[in-house]
Every structure is written in C-alpha cells, then in structure tokens.
C-alpha positions as CSV (number, residue, x, y, z in Angstrom):
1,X,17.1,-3.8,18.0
2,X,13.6,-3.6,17.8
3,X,11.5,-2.2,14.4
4,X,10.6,0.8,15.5
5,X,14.0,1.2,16.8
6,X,15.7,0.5,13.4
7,X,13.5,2.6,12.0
8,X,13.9,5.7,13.9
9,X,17.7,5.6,12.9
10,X,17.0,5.3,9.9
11,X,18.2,2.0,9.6
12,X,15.8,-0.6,7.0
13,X,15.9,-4.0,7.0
14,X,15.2,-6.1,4.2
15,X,12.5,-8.8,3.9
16,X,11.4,-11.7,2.3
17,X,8.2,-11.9,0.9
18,X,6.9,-14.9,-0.7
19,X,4.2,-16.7,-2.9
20,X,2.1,-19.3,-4.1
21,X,0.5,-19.1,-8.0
22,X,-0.6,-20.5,-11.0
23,X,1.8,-21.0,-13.3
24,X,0.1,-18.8,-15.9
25,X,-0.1,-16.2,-13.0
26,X,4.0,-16.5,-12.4
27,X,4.5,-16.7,-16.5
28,X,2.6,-13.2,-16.8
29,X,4.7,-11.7,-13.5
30,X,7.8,-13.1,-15.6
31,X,7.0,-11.0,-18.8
32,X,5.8,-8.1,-17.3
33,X,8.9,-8.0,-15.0
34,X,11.3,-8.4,-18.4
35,X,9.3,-5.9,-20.3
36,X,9.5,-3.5,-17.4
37,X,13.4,-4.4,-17.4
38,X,13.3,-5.2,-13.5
39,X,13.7,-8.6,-11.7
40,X,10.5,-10.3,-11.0
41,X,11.0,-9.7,-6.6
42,X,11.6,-6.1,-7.6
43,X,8.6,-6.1,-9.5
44,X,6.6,-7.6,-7.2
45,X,7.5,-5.8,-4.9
46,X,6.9,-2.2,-6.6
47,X,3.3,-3.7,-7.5
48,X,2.8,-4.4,-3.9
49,X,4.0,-1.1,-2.6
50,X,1.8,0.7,-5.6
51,X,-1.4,-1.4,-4.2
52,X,-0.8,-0.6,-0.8
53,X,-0.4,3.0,-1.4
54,X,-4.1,3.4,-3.2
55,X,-5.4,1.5,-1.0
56,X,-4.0,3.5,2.4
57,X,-4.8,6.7,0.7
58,X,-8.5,5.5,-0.3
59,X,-8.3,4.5,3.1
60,X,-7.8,8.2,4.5
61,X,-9.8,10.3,1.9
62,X,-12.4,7.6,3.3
63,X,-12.1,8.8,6.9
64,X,-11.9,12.7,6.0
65,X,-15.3,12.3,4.1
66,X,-16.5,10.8,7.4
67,X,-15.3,13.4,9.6
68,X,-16.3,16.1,7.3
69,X,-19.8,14.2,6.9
70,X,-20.1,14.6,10.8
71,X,-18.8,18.0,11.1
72,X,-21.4,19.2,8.4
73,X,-24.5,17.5,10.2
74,X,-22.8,18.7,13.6
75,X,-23.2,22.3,11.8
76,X,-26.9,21.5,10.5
77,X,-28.0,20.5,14.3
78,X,-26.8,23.5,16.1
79,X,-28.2,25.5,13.2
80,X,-31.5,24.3,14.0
C-alpha cells in the first residue's frame, strides 16, 4: 500500500528518524527530555513537529501577504 493510500484510510505508519550530534548537543536533548518527563525520540520528535508547524504556517501567512500585496496593487491599477 502506497502513502497516500495508507493515509486516506487512516492508517499511519511509523518512522525512524535519526541523528548525528555533539555530545553536548545529545547531553542537553537528554535533560530536557527527562525534565519534560518524555523519552528523548518522543521529544525529538514533538520538537520537530513544533518547528515544522511555525515554519509551514510562516510559510502561508507568507503567501497570503503576497496575494493580498497583489490584489491591493491589482485594485490601485484599475483605480487609476
């Protein structure tokens, strides 16, 4: 079954998602998985998700101001 197909029937699949680090980098992950009393994959994995999320939303506020942007000078030029 393909991806889209799985997904449709809302069926997920699970993933594997690794990475390379510092050890200071994978020390800090560590504690700040502990002190948010989650396993460091789920962490990593809720921090990914978080990122992704601004950044697809930035993402779409960014191409709404450009369509409003060309709507209002669209306006302004058959105004004048």
């Amino acid at each position: 079954m393909e991806a889209n197909a799985l997904k449709n029937c809302g069926v997920e699949r699970s993933f594997r998602l690794s990475a390379r680090g510092s050890r200071s980098t994978m020390e800090k992950i560590e504690l700040a998985a502990i002190i948010s009393g989650t396993t460091v994959s789920q962490f990593a994995i809720q921090a990914a998700m978080e990122k992704a999320e601004r950044i697809l939303a930035d993402n779409e506020l960014a191409q709404k101001h450009q369509e409003m942007k060309a709507k209002f000078f669209q306006v302004l030029d058959e105004l004048y």
